[in-house]
Structure formats: C-alpha cells, structure tokens
C-alpha positions as protocol buffer text, in pm:
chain_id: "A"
residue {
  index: 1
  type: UNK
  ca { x: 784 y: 1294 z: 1817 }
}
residue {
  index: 2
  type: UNK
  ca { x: 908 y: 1650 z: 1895 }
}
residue {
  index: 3
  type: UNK
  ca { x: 1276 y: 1637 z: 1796 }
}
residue {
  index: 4
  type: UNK
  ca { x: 1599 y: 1828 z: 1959 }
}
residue {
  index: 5
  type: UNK
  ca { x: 1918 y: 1928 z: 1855 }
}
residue {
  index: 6
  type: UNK
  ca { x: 2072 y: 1607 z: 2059 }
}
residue {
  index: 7
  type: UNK
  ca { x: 1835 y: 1421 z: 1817 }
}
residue {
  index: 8
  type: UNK
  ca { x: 2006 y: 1559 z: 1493 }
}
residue {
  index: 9
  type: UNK
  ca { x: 2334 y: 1496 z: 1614 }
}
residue {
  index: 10
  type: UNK
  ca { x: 2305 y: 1123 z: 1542 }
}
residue {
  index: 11
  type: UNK
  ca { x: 2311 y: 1176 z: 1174 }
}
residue {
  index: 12
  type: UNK
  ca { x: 2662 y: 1260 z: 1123 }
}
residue {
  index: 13
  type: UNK
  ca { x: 2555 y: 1508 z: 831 }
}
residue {
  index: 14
  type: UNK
  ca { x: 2274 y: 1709 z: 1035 }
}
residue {
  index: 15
  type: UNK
  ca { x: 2545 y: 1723 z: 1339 }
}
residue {
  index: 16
  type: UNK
  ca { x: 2781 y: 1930 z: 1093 }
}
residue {
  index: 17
  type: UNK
  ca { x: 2551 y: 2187 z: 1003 }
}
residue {
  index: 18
  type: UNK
  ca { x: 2564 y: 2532 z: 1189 }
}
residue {
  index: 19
  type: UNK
  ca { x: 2332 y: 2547 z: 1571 }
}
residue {
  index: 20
  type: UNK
  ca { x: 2163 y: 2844 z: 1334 }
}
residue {
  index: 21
  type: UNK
  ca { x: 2085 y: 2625 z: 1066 }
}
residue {
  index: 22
  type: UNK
  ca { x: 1993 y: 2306 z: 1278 }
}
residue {
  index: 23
  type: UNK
  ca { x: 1721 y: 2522 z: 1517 }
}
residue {
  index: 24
  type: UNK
  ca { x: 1554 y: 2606 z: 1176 }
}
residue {
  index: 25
  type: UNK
  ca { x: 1559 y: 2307 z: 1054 }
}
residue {
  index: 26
  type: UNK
  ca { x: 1401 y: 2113 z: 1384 }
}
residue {
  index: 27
  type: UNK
  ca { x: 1050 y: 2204 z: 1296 }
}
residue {
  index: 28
  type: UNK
  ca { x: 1099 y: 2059 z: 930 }
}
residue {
  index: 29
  type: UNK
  ca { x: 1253 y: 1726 z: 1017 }
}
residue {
  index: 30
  type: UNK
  ca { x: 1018 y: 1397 z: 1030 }
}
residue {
  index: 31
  type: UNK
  ca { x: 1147 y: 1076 z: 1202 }
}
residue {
  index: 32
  type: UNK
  ca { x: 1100 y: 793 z: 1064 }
}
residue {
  index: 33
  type: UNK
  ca { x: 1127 y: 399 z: 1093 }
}
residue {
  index: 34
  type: UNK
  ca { x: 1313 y: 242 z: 792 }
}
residue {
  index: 35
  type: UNK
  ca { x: 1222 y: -112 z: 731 }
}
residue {
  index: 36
  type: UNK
  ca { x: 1440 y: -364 z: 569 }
}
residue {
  index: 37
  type: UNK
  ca { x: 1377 y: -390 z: 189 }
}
residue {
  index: 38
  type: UNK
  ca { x: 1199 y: -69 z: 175 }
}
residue {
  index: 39
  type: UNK
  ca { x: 1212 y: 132 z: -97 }
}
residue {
  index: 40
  type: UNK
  ca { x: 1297 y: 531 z: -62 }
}
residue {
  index: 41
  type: UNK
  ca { x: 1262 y: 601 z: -425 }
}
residue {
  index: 42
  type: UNK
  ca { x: 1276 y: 394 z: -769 }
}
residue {
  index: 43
  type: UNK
  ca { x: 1518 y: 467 z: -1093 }
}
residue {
  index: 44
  type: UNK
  ca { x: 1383 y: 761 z: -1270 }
}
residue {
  index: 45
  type: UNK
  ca { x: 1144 y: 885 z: -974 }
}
residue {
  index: 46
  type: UNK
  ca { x: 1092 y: 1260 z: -939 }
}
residue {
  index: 47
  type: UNK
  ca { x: 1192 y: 1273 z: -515 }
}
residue {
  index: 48
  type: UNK
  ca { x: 969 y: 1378 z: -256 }
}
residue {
  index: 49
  type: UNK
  ca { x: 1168 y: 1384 z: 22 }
}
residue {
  index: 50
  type: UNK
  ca { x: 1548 y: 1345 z: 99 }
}
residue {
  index: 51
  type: UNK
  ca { x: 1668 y: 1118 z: 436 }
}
residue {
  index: 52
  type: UNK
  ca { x: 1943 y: 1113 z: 705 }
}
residue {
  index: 53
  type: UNK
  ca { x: 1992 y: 751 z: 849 }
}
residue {
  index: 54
  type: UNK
  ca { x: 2056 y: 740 z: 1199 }
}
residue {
  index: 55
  type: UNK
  ca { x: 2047 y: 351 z: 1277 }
}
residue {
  index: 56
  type: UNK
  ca { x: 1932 y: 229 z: 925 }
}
residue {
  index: 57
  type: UNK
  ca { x: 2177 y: 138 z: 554 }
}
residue {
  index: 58
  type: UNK
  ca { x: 2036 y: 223 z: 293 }
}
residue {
  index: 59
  type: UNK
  ca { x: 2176 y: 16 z: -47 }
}
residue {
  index: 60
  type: UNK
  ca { x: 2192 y: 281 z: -345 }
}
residue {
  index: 61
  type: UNK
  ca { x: 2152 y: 2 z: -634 }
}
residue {
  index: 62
  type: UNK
  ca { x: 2138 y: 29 z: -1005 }
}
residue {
  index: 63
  type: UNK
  ca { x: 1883 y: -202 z: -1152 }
}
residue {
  index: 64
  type: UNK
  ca { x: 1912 y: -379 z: -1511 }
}
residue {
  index: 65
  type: UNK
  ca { x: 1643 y: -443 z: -1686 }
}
residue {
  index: 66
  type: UNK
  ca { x: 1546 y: -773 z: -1663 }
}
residue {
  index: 67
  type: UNK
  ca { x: 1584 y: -672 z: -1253 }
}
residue {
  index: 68
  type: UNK
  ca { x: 1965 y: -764 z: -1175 }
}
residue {
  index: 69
  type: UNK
  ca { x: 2089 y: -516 z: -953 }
}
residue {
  index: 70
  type: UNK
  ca { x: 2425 y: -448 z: -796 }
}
residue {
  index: 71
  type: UNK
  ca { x: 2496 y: -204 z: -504 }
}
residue {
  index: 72
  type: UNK
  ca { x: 2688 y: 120 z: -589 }
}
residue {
  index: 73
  type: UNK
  ca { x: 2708 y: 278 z: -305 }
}
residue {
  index: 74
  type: UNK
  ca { x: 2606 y: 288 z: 107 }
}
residue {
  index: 75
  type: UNK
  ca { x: 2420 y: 534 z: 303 }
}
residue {
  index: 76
  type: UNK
  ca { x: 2435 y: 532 z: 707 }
}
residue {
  index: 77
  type: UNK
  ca { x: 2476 y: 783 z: 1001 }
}
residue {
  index: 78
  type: UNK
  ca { x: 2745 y: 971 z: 773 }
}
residue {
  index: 79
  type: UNK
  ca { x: 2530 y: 1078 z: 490 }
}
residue {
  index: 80
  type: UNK
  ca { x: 2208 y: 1192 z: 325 }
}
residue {
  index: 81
  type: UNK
  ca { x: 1978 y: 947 z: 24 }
}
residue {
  index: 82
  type: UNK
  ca { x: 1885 y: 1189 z: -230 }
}
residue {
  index: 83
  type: UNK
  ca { x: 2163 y: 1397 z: -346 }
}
residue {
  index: 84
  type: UNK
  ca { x: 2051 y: 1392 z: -684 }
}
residue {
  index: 85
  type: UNK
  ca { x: 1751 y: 1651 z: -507 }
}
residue {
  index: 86
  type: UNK
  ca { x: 1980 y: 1928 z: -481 }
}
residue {
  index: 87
  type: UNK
  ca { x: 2240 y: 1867 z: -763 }
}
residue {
  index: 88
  type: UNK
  ca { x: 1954 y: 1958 z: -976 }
}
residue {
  index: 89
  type: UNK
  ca { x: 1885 y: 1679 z: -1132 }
}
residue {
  index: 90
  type: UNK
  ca { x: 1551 y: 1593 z: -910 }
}
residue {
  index: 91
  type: UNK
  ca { x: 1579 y: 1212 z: -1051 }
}
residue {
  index: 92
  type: UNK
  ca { x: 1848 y: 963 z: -1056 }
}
residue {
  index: 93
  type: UNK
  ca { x: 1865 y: 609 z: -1206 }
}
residue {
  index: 94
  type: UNK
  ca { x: 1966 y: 417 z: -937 }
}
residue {
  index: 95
  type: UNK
  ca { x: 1717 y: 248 z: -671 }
}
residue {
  index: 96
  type: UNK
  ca { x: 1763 y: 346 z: -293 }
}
residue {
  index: 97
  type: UNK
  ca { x: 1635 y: 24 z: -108 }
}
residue {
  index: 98
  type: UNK
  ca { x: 1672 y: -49 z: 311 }
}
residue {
  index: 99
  type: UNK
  ca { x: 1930 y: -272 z: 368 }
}
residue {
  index: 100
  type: UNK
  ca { x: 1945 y: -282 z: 739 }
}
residue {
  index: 101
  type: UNK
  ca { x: 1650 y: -141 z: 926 }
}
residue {
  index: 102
  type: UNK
  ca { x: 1644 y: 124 z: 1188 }
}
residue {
  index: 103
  type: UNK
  ca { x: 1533 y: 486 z: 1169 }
}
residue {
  index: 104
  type: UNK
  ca { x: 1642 y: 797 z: 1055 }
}
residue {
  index: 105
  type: UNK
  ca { x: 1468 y: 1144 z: 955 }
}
residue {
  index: 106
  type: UNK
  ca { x: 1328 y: 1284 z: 633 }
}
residue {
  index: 107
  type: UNK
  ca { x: 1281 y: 1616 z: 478 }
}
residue {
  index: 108
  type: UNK
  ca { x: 1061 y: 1760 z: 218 }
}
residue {
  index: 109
  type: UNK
  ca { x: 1202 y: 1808 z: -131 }
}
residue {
  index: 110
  type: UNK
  ca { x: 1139 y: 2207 z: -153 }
}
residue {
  index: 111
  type: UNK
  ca { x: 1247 y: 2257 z: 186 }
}
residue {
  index: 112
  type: UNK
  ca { x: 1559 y: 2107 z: 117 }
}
residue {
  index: 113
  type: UNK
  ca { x: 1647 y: 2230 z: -240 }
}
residue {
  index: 114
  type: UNK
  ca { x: 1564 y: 2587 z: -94 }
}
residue {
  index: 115
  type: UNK
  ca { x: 1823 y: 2545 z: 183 }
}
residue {
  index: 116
  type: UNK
  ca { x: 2059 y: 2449 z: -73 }
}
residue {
  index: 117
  type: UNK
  ca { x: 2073 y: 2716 z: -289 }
}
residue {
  index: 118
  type: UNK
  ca { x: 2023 y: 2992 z: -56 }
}
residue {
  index: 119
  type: UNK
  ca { x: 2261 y: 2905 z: 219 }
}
residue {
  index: 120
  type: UNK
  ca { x: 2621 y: 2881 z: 172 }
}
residue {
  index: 121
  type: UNK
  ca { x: 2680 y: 2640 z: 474 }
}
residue {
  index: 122
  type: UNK
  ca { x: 2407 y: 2411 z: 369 }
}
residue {
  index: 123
  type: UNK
  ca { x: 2562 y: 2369 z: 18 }
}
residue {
  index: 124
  type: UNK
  ca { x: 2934 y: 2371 z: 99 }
}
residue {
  index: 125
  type: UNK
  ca { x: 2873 y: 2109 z: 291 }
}
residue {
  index: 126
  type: UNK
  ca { x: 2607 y: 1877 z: 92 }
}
residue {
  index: 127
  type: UNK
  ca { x: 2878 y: 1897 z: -192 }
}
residue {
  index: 128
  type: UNK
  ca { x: 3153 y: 1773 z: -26 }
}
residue {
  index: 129
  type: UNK
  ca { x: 2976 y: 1500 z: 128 }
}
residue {
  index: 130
  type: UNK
  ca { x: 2828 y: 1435 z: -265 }
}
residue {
  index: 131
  type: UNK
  ca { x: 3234 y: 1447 z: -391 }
}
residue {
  index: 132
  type: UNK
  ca { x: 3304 y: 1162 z: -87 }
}
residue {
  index: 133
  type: UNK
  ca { x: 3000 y: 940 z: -204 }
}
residue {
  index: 134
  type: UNK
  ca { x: 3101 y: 997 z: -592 }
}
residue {
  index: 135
  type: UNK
  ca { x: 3451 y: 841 z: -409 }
}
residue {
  index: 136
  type: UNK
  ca { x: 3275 y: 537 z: -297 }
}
residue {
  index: 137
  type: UNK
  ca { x: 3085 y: 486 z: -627 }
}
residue {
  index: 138
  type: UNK
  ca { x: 3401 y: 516 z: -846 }
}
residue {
  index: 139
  type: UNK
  ca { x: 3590 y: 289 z: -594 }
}
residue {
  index: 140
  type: UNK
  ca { x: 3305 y: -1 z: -568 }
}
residue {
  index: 141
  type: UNK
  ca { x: 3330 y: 18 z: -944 }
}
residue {
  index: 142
  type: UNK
  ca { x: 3675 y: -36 z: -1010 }
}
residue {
  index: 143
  type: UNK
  ca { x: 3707 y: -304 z: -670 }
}
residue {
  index: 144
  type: UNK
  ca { x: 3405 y: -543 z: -864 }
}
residue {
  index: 145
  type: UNK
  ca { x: 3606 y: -534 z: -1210 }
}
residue {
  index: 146
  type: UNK
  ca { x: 3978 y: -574 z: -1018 }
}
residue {
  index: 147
  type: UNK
  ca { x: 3933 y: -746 z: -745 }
}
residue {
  index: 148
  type: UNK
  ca { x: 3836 y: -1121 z: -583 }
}
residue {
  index: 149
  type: UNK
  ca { x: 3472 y: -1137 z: -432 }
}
residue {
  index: 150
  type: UNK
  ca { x: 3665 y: -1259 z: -97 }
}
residue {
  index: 151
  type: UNK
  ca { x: 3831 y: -898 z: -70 }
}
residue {
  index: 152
  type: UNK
  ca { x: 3507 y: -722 z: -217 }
}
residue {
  index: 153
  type: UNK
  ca { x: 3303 y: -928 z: 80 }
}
residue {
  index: 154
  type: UNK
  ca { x: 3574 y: -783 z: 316 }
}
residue {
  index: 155
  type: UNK
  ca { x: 3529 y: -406 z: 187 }
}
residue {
  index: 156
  type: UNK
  ca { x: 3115 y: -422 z: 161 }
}
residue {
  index: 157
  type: UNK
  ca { x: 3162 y: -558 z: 580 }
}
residue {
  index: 158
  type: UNK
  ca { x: 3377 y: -278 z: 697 }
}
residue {
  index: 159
  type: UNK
  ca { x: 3169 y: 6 z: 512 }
}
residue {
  index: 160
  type: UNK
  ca { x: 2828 y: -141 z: 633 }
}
residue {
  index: 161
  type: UNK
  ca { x: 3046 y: -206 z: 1033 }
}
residue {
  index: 162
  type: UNK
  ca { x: 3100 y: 166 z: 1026 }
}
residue {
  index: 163
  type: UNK
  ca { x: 2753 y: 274 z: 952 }
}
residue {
  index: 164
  type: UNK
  ca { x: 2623 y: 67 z: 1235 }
}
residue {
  index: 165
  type: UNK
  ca { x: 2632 y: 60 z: 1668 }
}
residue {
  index: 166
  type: UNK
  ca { x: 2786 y: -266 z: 1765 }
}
residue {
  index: 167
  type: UNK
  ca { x: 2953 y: -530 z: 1575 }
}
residue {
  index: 168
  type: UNK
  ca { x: 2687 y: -744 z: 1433 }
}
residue {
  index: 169
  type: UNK
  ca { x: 2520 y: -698 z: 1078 }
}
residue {
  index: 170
  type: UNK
  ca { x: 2184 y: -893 z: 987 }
}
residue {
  index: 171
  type: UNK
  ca { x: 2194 y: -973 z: 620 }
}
residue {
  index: 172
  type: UNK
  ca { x: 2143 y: -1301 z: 477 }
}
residue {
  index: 173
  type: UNK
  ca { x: 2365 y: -1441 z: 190 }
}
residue {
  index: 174
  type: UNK
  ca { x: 2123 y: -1394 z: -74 }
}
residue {
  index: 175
  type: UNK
  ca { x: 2085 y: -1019 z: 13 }
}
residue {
  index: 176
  type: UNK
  ca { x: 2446 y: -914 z: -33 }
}
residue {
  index: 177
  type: UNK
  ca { x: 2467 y: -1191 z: -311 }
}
residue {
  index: 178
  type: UNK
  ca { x: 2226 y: -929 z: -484 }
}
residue {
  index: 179
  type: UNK
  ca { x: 2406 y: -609 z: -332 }
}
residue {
  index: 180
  type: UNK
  ca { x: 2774 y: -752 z: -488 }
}
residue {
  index: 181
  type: UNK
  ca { x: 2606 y: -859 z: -853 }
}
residue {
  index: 182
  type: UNK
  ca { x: 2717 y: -1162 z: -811 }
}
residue {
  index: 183
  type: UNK
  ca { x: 2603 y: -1541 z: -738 }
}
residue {
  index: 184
  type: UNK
  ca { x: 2514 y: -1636 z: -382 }
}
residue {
  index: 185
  type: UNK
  ca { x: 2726 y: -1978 z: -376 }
}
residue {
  index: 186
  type: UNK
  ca { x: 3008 y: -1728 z: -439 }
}
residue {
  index: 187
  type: UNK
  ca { x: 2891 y: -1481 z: -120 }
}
residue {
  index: 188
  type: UNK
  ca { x: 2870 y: -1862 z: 104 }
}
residue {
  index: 189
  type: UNK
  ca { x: 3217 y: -1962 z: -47 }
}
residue {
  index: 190
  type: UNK
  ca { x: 3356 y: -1610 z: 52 }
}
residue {
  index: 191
  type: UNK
  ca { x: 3202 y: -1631 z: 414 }
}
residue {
  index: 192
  type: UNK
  ca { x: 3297 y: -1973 z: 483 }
}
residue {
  index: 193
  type: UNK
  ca { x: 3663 y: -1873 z: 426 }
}
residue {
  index: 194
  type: UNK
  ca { x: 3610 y: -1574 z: 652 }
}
residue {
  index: 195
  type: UNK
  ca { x: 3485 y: -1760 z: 930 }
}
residue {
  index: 196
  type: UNK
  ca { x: 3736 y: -2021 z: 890 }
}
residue {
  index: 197
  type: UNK
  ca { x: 4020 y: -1725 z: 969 }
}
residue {
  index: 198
  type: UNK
  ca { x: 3793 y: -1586 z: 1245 }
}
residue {
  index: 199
  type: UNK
  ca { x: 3713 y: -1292 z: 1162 }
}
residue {
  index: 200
  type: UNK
  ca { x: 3348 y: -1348 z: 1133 }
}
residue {
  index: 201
  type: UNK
  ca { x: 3079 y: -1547 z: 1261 }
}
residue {
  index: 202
  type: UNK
  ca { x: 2787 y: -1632 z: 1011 }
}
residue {
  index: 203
  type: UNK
  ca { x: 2437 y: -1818 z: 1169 }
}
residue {
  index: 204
  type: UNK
  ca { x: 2055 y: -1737 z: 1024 }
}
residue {
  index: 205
  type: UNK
  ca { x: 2121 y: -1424 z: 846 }
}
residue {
  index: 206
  type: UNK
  ca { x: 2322 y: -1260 z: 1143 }
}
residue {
  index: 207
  type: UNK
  ca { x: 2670 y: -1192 z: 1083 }
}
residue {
  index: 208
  type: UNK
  ca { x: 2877 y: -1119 z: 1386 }
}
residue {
  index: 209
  type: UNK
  ca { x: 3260 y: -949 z: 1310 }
}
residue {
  index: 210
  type: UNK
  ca { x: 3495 y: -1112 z: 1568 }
}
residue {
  index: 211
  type: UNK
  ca { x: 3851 y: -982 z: 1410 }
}
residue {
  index: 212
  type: UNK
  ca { x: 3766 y: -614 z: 1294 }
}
residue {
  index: 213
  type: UNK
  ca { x: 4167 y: -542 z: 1262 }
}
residue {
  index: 214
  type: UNK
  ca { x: 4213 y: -867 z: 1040 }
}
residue {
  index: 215
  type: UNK
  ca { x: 3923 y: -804 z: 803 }
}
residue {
  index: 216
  type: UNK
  ca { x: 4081 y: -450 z: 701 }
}
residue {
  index: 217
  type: UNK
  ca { x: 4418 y: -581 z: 670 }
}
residue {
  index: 218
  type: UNK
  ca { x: 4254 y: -851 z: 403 }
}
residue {
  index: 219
  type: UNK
  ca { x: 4073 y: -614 z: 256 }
}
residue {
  index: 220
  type: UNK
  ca { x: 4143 y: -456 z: -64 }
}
residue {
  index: 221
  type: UNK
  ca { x: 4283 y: -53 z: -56 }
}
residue {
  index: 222
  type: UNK
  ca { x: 3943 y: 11 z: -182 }
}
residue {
  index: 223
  type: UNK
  ca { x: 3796 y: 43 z: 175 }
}
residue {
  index: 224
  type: UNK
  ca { x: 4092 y: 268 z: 288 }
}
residue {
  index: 225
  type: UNK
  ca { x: 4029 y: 501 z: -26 }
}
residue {
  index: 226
  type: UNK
  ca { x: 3676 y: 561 z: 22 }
}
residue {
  index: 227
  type: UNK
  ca { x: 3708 y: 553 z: 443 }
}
residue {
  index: 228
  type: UNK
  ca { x: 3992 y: 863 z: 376 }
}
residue {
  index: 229
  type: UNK
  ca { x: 3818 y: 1028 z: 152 }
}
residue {
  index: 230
  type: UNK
  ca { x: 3501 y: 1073 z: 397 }
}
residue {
  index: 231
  type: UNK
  ca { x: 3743 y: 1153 z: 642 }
}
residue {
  index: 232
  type: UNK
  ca { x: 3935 y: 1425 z: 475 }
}
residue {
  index: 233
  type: UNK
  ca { x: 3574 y: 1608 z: 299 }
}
residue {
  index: 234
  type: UNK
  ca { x: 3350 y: 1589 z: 610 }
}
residue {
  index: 235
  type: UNK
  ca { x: 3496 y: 1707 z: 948 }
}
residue {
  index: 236
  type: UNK
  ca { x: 3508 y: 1445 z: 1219 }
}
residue {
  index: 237
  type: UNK
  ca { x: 3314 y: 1715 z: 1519 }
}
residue {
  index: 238
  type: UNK
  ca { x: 2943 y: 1851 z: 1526 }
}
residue {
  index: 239
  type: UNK
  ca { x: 2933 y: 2258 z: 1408 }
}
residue {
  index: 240
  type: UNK
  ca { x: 2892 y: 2508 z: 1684 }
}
C-alpha cells in the first residue's frame, strides 16, 4: 500500500510532525492491520518496531507473575506504542496487547531512534506526548486505589470513546474485567448500573454510549486530568 501524507494525518502524532519530516518519513512507514488480542511486544522485550494507531487501542498492561494484569495506560489515534524505544531504554516491563482492532502504521526501531536524536522537531514532540502518557499512567494509578470501579468503568469508556470513530466500543466484560484488575461480576455490576441511567447500552460484547455528556459528569476528575493534559502538551492542528 503506497501511503500519502493524507494517510499520516489520521494518527494524530504523525499529523503534528513538520510536511519536511512527514515526506521523509512516507517511504519508512508500514501499514498494518492490528487484531484484537495481539501482542506488539512482551515485558522485557528488546523492540523492533514502534506503532501509530489509526483505528486500533492498544492496552499498555503490566503483567504479575502468576499472569494478572491490569491496564496502565491507552494508546489510539493520539499517540505512539513504544516510547520506551527512544527514551533509551529499548525495553519496558509492561505488555502492549490490541484491545480494539483496526489498523495503524509501524516503523523500524533504528529508523525511529535515529529521528529522535537527530531532529529537534521529532524529539520535542515525542517527549511531550511521553510527559501526557506518564499523565495518564500516574492518574489510572491513583483513580484504581481512590476511586469506585463504577467511576473507574466511566473514565476507562470515555478514554477508549475518544480514541475511536463513532460511539460504539466492542469489548466484552471479561476483557476490561482484566484491563481494570479487577473481578468481572464487579465490571457486570458496574454496567448494569450504567445502563440502568442510560448512558450505555451493553449486548454480546458491543457496548454502545447513548449519554456521552452524563458519563463524564459521573466520572471521576481523573478523565478530565489526563484529557487536559493531552490537550495542553500536544497541539490540537496538523504541522505545516
């Protein structure tokens, strides 16, 4: 698939970068279906390539070791999955798993760590976006320890709504049972309630947001935090 610069600008990320910098990247950039459950890398695994999600989430997840896992952090249309790459640490310990297929690009590990540290634009930029997900860890981390799984339910909607085209997330209850940490009778206890108030509708796996307005305003400040945050570090209209 020979990719354009109208192509790029679907990953909020690539469409900041400078025309200059996205013509030399073109030639680099490999699209790619993302499948749901796929794994981009494991805990500890030297990367290979970084990715830009377009239509896909992918879950960053930290993984115990008997295997419980809890999400940390979401990566859509806003972002990049490998920031570890270029912060020069080349490994990280978390998991990066498909959460909601689609298709994004990817980009070679050398290609990308080059552009990093010999292009000011390229880095300025990759680090703020890194300081806005750092935001989103820290703030998942303190909303599982302080608040009630019906307000972290609300939050882990809203940041998955905003990565995605339409209203409608597929995701069954034992999926974001093991995204939250947390039981799945408590993830069917949380979604009854939200149906029951309207604001979603729940069938098969397929959960359909009817009352976006009244599942911020019961939502914890944690979704505001991390939703300002990514406003104020990445700019809201594609570089020149």
């Amino acid at each position: 698939m020979k990719l354009t610069e109208h192509d790029l600008r679907k990953n909020h990320l690539l469409a900041a970068l400078p025309t200059s910098v996205q013509e030399r990247w073109l030639p680099h950039l490999e699209f790619v279906e993302m499948n749901l459950g796929q794994v981009l890398y494991e805990s500890g695994a030297v990367m290979s390539h970084v990715y830009f999600p377009v239509t896909a989430i992918v879950s960053l997840l930290y993984v115990m070791e008997d295997g419980a896992s809890a999400e940390i952090a979401v990566v859509g249309n806003e972002g990049i999955v490998g920031v570890s790459l270029f912060m020069g640490g080349k490994s990280t310990p978390s998991r990066a798993a498909v959460q909601s297929a689609g298709h994004g690009f990817k980009l070679a590990a050398g290609f990308m760590e080059k552009e990093f540290n010999h292009n000011g634009s390229v880095m300025h930029l990759m680090l703020r976006y890194t300081q806005a997900l750092i935001t989103q860890m820290a703030q998942t981390a303190v909303c599982n320890c302080h608040h009630s799984l019906d307000k972290q339910l609300c939050r882990w909607l809203l940041l998955s709504l905003d990565r995605l085209h339409g209203n409608e997330i597929v995701m069954t209850q034992e999926l974001i049972a093991n995204m939250l940490g947390v039981r799945r009778e408590g993830v069917t206890e949380g979604a009854v309630k939200l149906q029951q108030a309207g604001l979603i509708r729940y069938s098969r796996g397929h959960i359909t947001v009817r009352d976006r307005e009244g599942l911020e305003k019961r939502a914890c400040e944690c979704y505001a935090v991390v939703k300002k945050e990514y406003k104020r570090l990445l700019p809201n209209e594609p570089a020149s």
